[in-house]
N, C-alpha and C positions, 0 to 999 in steps of 0.2 A: 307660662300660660298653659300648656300641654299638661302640665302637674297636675292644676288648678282644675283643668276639666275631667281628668283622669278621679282626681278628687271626686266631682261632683257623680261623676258616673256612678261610682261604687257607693258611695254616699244613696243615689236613686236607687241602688238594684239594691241593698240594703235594708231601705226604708220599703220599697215593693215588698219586699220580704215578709218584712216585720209585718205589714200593716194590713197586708191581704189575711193574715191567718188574726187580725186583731181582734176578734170577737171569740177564737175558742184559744190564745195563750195566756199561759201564766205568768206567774213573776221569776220563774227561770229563764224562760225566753224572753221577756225585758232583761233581766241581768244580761240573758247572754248579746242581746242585741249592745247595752250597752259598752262592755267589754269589747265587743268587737270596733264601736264606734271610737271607744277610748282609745283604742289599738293602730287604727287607722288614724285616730289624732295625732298619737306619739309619731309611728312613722315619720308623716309628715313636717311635721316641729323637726325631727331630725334631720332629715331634708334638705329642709329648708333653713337651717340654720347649722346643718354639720354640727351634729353636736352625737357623742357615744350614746348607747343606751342608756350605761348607769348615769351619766349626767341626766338626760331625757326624764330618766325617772324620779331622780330628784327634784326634777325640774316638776314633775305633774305629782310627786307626794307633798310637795311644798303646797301645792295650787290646792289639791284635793284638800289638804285640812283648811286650807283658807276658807275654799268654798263651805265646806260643812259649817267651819262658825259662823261665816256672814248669814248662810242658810237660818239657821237658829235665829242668829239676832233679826232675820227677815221675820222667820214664826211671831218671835214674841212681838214685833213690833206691829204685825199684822192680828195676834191678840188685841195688845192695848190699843189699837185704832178701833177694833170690834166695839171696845168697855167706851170708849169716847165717847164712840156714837149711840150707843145706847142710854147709855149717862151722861150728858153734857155738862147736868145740873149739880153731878154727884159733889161730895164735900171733899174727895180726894183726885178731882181733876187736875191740880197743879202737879200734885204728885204724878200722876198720868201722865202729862205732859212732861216734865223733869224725865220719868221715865225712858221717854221716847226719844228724845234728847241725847240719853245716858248713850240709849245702843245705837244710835247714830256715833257717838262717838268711839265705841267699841269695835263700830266695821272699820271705820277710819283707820283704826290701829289695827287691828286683824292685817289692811293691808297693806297700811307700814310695814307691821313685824312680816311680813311675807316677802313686800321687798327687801326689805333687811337680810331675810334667808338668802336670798337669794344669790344678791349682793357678792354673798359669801365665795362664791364658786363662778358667776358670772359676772363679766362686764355691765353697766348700767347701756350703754347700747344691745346686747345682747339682750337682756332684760326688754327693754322696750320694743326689739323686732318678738321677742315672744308674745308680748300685750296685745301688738298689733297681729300675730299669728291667730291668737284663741280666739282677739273679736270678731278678724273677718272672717274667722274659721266656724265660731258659731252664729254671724252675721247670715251668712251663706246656706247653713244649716235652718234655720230656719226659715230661711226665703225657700226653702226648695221642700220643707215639710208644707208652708203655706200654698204653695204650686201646686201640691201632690194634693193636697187634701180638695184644692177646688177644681183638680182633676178630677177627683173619686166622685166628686159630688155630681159636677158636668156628666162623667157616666151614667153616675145612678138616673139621674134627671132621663138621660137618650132609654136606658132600658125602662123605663116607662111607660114613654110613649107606644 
């Protein structure tokens, strides 16, 4: 439980970081914010699961490519909902639909073949306390950027007045 808040701490003084200078930085200081976040992710997965580095990082090069193609098949799929709804009428809505269909079924497999990687060098428990790591790891992440931002906001509102 002491991790878990230890997490969150650095996690907050991070994100103060990052987001007080958020209007004059660039996409280096995103990179570097992320890298540090990714950094502090691995850690922890180690951790919390005793696992070496090089495992650790097989473990998040596995994930990263997963991400990047479901990312993608997110894109196109958020394209052809765009073309739907502008075209309901169109002559090639079936196909549109099929379409969509199609990269539904390519994330599916994306994260098959990722567990399958996996598989390879971990346990299927091992595997599953990771699943549960990254969720509540970016569960939590996000509860606390949602926290922070209706903090900035609360501020801004007081220095108003």
């Amino acid at each position: 439980m002491r991790h878990l808040i230890l997490i969150f701490a650095v996690m907050a003084v991070l994100l103060s970081t990052a987001t007080s200078h958020s209007q004059t930085r660039d996409t280096l200081d995103r990179k570097n914010f992320r890298e540090k976040l990714f950094t502090l992710k691995k850690e922890k997965l180690m951790e919390k699961m005793n696992l070496d580095e090089v495992t650790a990082d097989k473990v998040f090069g596995i994930v990263k490519e997963t991400m990047e193609q479901v990312g993608e098949y997110n894109k196109q799929k958020r394209l052809t909902y765009q073309y739907i709804e502008q075209n309901p009428d169109a002559s090639d809505i079936d196909a549109k639909i099929n379409e969509l269909l199609d990269l539904d079924v390519k994330i599916a497999n994306a994260k098959k073949e990722q567990y399958d990687k996996l598989k390879e060098f971990l346990t299927p428990s091992q595997i599953a306390k990771a699943y549960l790591f990254n969720r509540n790891f970016d569960k939590e992440l996000k509860k606390k950027l949602k926290d922070f931002k209706k903090e900035g906001k609360r501020d801004k509102k007081e220095r108003k007045k």
